[in-house]
Every structure is written in C-alpha cells, then in structure tokens.
C-alpha positions, 0 to 999 in steps of 0.5 A, a space after each residue: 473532468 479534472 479529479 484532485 489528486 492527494 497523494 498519501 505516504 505513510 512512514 516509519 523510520 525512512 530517514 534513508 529513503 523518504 528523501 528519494 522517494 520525494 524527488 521521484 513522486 516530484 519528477 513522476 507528477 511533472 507528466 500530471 496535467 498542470 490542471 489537477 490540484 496536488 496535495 502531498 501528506 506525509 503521515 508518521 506512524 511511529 517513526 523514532 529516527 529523523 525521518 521528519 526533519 529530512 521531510 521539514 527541509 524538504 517542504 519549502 524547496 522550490 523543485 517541492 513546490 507542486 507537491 505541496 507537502 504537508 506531515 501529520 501523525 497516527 498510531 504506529 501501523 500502515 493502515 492506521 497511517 492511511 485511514 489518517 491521510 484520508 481524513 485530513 485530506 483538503 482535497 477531495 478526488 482520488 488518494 494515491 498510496 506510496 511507500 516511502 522505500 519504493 523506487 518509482 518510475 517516472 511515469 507510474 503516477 500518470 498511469 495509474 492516475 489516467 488508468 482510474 479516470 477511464 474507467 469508472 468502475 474501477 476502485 483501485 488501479 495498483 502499479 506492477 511491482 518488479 523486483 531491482 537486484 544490486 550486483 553482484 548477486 550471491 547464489 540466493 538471490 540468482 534463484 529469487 531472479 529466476 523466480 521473478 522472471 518465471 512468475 507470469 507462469 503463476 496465478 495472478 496474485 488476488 490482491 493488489 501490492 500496496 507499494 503503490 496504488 490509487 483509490 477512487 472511494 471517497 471515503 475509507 472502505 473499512 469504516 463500515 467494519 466494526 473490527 473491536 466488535 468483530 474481535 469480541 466474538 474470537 475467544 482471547 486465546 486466539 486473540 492474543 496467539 493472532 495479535 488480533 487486537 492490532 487489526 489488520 496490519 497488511 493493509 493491501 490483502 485486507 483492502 483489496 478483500 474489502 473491495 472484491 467483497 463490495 463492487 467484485 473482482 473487476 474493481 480492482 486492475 494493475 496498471 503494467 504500464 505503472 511500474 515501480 521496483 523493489 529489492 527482494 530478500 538477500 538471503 533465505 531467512 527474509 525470504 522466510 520472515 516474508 512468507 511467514 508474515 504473509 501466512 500469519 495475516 491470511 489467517 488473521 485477516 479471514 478470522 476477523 473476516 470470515 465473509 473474505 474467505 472465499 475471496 482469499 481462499 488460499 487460507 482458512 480462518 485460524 478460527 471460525 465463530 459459529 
C-alpha cells in the first residue's frame, strides 16, 4: 500500500535558508516512488523578514512542480506551526516534519519514509542529526568536534531531534491534552517564572514524551541511514543558551506533564501539584 506523504515546514525568519532547503527536499523526494502523492506546506509562524516572497517565487518553478507547495499562517511557535500543517493538510498518510536551515541528504526522505512503511508499530521514525563544522575551525569548536565524535559513548538521547522526523498518526497526539487546564492547576508564580502559558516550545522532547507515554518506547526509531546535518555552537556562550534552553523546558515540560517524568527522568517537575 502506497501511503501519501505531506511533507510539513514550519518557518520563522529563513529568508537565507528556506531557499536550500527547498531544493534539497525536491532532490531528496526524486528517490520517493513516482506513485506516492506529495503535498508540501510551508507554515509561518511569526516570520517578519522575506522569507515568503522567496517561498511565493518558488511555487511555480517547474523543478518545484512535484513538491506542490502550498503557505498558511499559525501563531509564532514550532509546535503551534505544526499542529496547523496537520490540520489543513489535503492528504491523509504520514507527515514528515523538517526544518527550514536544516542541511538534508539526498536520500533521508526515502529512508525515513520506507523505515515507517516496514514497521507498523512505529510512530515517528526520526533522521540522525550530525553536526557540519565551517573550517578553519577556532579551538572552541575543535573540542564541540571532539564531543560529536565521541558521542556514541553516551546514552542514547530519550527523544527523537525534531530537525527532521516522519509521524504516522493521524491525528496530532497532543490534542487530547487539555494544556490551559493543566496550567490552572500551577500557582501564577510558577507560571510566569516558566512561561508556562506558552505551552510547550521544544516540540520534539514534549512529542516523543507524548508517544513514549501512549504506544512505549519502540514507537519511536532513529533511522541512521536518514542523516541530515546541522552547524553546532561557534563558541561557549551558544553553547550555554542551548544548554540552558533545553534545561529550562525539561522542567517546564515535566510541570505541566507530571505523568512524563519518568520518561524524562533526567529532570524533575520545577513544581509538583499535589
């Protein structure tokens, strides 16, 4: 059975990017069989620059024609740009997430599509992120080289990287959380010391929670074979926003979500409801 593919990009402010991604998602979906129907939407979320007058002159370029691309709008916010791309989508298989400054090789959409099609308990099958280093490199980034080389030592990562992911699910797994709710129940100290009245921000931690906690752990598989790359932080103080970014929404995500806790135990709540 032949499953319709959408393939889904949210975007804020890629004016330099959106243009390479679209030409690598065209290239990568050249090794898709000619038989599965593609749509691609391009959702803004807050975007100020000229990222879609770039995405507009793109739309009706023959090498684009397969993409069939199509731009709606959503409230700022990654996760609020992919719950839209879910809900206006025309066809109905899998949704394949990608970032608009992600570098993609050419065969990563063709893996991560036949990954999920020969395996019907999987849910998300995720691409494996590398890290790509502009030389010469300054002594801060030799170490960050080091460390990605070195990383298979580690644990693998609990959750899958949203740069680029397939899901099978029909509908968005997070609907069934009532987050306004969730949110009345933390006193308004915590709520605004969190931002917690954004809802969840890092879209693939909270996602891969919600789907460990639903189907368990072998619902989600990164897919080595799918590889896109990414440029790691130049010097320390990126390299501490990340950190701390990925800290503080550990924490805000196990608050509103106290039943993922143990699915990200690395964290506990900030606060925990009695």
């Amino acid at each position: 059975m032949i499953s319709p593919l959408t393939i889904g990009i949210p975007v804020k402010n890629e004016e330099n990017t959106i243009s390479s991604t679209l030409r690598a998602l065209d290239n990568a979906i050249k090794y898709l069989d000619k038989r599965i129907p593609i749509e691609t939407i391009v959702c803004l979320n807050g975007t100020t620059d000229n990222t879609q007058a770039i995405i507009e002159s793109y739309k009706n370029r023959a090498f684009c024609k397969r993409l069939n691309l199509s731009i709606v709008r959503s409230r700022a916010g990654k996760l609020l740009a992919e719950r839209k791309i879910a809900r206006v989508r025309k066809l109905h298989g899998f949704i394949l997430y990608c970032d608009a400054d992600t570098i993609i090789d050419k065969r990563a959409v063709k893996e991560l599509y036949s990954s999920i099609c020969k395996n019907d308990e999987l849910r998300v099958a995720c691409a494996k992120v590398l890290p790509i280093f502009n030389k010469p490199l300054n002594n801060f980034q030799k170490i960050m080289k080091a460390y990605y080389e070195m990383r298979y030592l580690l644990p693998v990562r609990g959750c899958f990287h949203g740069r680029m992911f397939i899901v099978r699910d029909a509908n968005d797994i997070l609907e069934q959380y009532d987050i306004a709710a969730r949110i009345k129940k933390v006193p308004q100290t915590i709520v605004k010391k969190l931002y917690l009245d954004k809802g969840p921000i890092c879209d693939d931690i909270v996602l891969s929670a919600a789907i460990v906690h639903k189907y368990g752990q072998h619902a989600i598989q990164r897919v080595h074979t799918a590889k896109v790359y990414f440029y790691p932080p130049a010097n320390r103080y990126d390299f501490f926003l990340g950190v701390r970014r990925y800290t503080i929404e550990m924490q805000r995500i196990n608050t509103l979500f106290p039943e993922f806790v143990s699915i990200n135990n690395t964290y506990k709540p900030y606060y925990s409801p009695s």
